[in-house]
C-alpha positions in Angstrom: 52.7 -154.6 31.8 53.5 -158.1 32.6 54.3 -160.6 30.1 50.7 -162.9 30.1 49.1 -159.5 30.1 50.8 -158.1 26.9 51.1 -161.5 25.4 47.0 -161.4 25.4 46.6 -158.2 24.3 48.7 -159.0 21.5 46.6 -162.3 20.8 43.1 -159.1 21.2 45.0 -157.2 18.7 46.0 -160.3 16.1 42.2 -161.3 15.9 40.6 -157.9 15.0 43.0 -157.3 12.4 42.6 -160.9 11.2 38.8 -160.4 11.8 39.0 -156.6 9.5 41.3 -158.4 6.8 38.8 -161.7 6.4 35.6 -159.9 6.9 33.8 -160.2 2.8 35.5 -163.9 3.0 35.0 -164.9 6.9 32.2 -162.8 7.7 33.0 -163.2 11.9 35.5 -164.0 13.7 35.7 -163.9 17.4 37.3 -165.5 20.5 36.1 -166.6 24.1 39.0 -166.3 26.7 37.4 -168.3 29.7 38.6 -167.7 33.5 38.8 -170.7 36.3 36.5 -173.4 35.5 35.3 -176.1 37.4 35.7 -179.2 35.5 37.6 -182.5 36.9 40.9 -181.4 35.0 42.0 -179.7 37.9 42.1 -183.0 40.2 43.4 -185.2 37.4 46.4 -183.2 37.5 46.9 -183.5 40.9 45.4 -179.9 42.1 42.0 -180.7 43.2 42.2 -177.8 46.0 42.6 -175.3 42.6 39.3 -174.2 42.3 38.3 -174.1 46.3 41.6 -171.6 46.3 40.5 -169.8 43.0 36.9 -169.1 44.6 38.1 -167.7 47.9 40.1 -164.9 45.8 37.4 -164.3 42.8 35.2 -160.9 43.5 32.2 -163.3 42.5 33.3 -165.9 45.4 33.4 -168.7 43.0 34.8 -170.4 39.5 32.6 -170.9 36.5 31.0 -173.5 34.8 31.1 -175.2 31.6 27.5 -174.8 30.7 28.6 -170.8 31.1 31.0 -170.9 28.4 28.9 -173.1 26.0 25.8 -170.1 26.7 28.7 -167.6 25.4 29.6 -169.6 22.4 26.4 -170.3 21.5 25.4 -166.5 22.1 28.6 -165.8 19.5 26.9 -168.5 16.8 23.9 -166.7 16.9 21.8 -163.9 14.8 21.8 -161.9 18.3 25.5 -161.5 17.8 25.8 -161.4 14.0 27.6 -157.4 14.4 29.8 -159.0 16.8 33.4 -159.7 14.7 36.7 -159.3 16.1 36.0 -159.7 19.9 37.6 -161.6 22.5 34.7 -162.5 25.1 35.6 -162.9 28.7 33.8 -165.5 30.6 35.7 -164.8 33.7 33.5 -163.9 36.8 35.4 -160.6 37.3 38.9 -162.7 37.2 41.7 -160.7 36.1 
């Protein structure tokens, strides 16, 4: 397993014991681990190509957007998810 990859499971496996642990004081506790999204960050930092590249490799044929992570959160905040606790969420377009 490569390093990133058992660095986030790791991070998977930190939260839902956290999550267990906290549960009668922190009722939920979850985590959103977004993919490629196209914002402007990518050209202030000099890589304004990132995204176009990303796309042309992603099995969906293109990045996310920002208003797609926000619907995610917001689905996390709400009653339709209140026996969600301890999940990491990917908002990732089939990105691995």
């Amino acid at each position: 397993m490569p390093a990133a990859d058992q660095l986030q499971a790791d991070r998977q496996a930190d939260l839902r014991g956290s999550a267990r642990q906290r549960q009668r004081r922190v009722p939920r506790q979850d985590a959103i681990r977004p993919g490629m999204i196209d914002t402007p960050i990518h050209a202030k930092a000099g890589q304004a190509d990132r995204v176009k590249e990303f796309a042309s490799k992603n099995p969906l044929g293109r990045a996310g957007r920002p208003e797609e992570v926000a619907e995610a959160i917001v689905w996390l905040l709400s009653d339709k998810a209140s026996l969600v606790t301890g999940a990491v969420l990917d908002v990732m377009g089939a990105q691995r």
